[in-house]
Biotite code that builds the C-alpha atoms (Angstrom):
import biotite.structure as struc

atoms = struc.array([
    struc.Atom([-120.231, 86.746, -52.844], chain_id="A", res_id=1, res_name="UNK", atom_name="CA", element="C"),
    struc.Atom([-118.525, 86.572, -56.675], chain_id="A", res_id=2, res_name="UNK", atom_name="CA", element="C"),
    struc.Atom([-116.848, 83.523, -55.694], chain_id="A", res_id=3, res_name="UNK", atom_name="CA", element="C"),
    struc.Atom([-120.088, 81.642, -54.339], chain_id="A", res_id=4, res_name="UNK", atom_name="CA", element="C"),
    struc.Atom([-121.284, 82.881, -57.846], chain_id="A", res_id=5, res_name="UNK", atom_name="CA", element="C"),
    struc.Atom([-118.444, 81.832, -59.592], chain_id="A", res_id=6, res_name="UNK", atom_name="CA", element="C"),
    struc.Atom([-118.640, 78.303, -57.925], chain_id="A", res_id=7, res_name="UNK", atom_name="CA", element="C"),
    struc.Atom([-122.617, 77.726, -58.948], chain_id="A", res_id=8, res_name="UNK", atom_name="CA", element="C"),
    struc.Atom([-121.889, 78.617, -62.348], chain_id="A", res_id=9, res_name="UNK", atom_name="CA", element="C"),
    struc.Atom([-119.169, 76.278, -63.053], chain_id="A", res_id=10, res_name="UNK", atom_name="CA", element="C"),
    struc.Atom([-121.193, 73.301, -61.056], chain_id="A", res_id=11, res_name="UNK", atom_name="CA", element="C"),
    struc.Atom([-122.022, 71.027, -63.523], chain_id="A", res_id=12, res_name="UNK", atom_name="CA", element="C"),
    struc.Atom([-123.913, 68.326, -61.657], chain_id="A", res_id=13, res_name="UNK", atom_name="CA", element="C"),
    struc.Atom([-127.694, 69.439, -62.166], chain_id="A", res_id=14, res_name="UNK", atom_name="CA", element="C"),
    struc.Atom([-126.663, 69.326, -66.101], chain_id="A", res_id=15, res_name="UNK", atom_name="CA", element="C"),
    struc.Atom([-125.249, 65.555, -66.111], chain_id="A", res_id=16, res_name="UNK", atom_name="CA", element="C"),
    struc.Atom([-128.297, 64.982, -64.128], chain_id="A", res_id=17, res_name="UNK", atom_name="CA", element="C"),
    struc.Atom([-130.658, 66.293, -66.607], chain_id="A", res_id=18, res_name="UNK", atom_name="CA", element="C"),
    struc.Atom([-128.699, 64.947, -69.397], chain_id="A", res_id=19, res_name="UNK", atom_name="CA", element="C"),
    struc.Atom([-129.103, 60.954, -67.788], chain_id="A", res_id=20, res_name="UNK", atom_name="CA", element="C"),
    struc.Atom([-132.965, 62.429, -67.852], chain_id="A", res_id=21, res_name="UNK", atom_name="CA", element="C"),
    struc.Atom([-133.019, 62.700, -71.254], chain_id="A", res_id=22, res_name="UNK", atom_name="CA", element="C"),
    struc.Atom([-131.109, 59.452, -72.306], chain_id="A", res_id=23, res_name="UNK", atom_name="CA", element="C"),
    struc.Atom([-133.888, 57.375, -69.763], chain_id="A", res_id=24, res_name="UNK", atom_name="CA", element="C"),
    struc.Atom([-136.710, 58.989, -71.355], chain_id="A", res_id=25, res_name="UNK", atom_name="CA", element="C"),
    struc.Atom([-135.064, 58.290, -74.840], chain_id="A", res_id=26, res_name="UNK", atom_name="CA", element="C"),
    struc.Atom([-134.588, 54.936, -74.084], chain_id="A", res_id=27, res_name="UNK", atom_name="CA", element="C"),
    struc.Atom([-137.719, 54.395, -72.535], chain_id="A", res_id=28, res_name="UNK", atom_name="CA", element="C"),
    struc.Atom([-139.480, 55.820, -75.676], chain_id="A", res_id=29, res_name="UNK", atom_name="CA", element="C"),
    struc.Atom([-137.695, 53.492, -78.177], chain_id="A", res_id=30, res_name="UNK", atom_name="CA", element="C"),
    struc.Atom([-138.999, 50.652, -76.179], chain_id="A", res_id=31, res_name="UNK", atom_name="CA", element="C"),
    struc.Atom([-142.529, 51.817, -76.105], chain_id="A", res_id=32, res_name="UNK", atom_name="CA", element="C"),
    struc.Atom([-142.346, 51.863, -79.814], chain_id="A", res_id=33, res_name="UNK", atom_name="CA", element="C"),
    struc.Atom([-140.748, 48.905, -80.040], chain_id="A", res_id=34, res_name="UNK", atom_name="CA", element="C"),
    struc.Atom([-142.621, 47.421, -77.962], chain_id="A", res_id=35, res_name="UNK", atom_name="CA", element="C"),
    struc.Atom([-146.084, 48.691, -79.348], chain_id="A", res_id=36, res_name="UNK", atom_name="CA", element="C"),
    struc.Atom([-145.148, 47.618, -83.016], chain_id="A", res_id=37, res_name="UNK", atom_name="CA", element="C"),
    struc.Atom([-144.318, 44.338, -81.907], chain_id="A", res_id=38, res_name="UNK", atom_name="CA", element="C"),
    struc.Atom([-147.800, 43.804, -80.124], chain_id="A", res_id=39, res_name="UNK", atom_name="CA", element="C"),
    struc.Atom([-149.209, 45.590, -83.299], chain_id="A", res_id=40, res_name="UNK", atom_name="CA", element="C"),
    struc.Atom([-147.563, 42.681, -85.514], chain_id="A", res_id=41, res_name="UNK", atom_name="CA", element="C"),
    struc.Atom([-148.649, 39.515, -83.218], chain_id="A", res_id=42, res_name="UNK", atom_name="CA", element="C"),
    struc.Atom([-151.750, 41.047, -82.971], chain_id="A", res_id=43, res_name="UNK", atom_name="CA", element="C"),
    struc.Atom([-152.259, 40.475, -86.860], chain_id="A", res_id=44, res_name="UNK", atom_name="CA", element="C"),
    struc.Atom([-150.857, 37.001, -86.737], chain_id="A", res_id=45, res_name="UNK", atom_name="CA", element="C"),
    struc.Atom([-152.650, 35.521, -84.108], chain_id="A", res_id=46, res_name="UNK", atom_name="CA", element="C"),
    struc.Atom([-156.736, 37.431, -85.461], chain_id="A", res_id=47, res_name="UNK", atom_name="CA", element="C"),
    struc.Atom([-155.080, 35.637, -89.310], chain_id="A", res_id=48, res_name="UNK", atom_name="CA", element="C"),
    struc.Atom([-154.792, 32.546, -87.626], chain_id="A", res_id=49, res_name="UNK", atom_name="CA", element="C"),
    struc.Atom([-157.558, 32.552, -85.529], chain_id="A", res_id=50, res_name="UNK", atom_name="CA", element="C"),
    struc.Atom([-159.776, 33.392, -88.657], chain_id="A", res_id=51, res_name="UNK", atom_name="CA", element="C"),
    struc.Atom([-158.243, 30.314, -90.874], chain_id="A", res_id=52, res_name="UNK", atom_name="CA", element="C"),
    struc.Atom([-159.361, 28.488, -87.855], chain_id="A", res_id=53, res_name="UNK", atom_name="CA", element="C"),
    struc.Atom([-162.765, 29.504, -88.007], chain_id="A", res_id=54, res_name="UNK", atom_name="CA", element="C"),
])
């Protein structure tokens, strides 16, 4: 019984999978951002241009 104990303690393999978890969601949050202040910007641009058009 200790040494089925033992062995779940030292298993590491639900940690590395949480820990790719985290970098996705990291990574998946930078290009939300990025991706929202980029549509943010062309959003001005294109209303400027489309009111000098006017």
């Amino acid at each position: 019984m200790t040494n089925l104990l033992s062995r779940f303690i030292k298993d590491e393999s639900g940690a590395t999978a949480i820990e790719y978890g985290l970098i996705a969601a990291l990574i998946a949050l930078a290009i939300i951002t990025g991706a929202t202040a980029i549509g943010t910007n062309l959003s001005t641009k294109f209303n400027k241009i489309a009111s000098e058009l006017k």
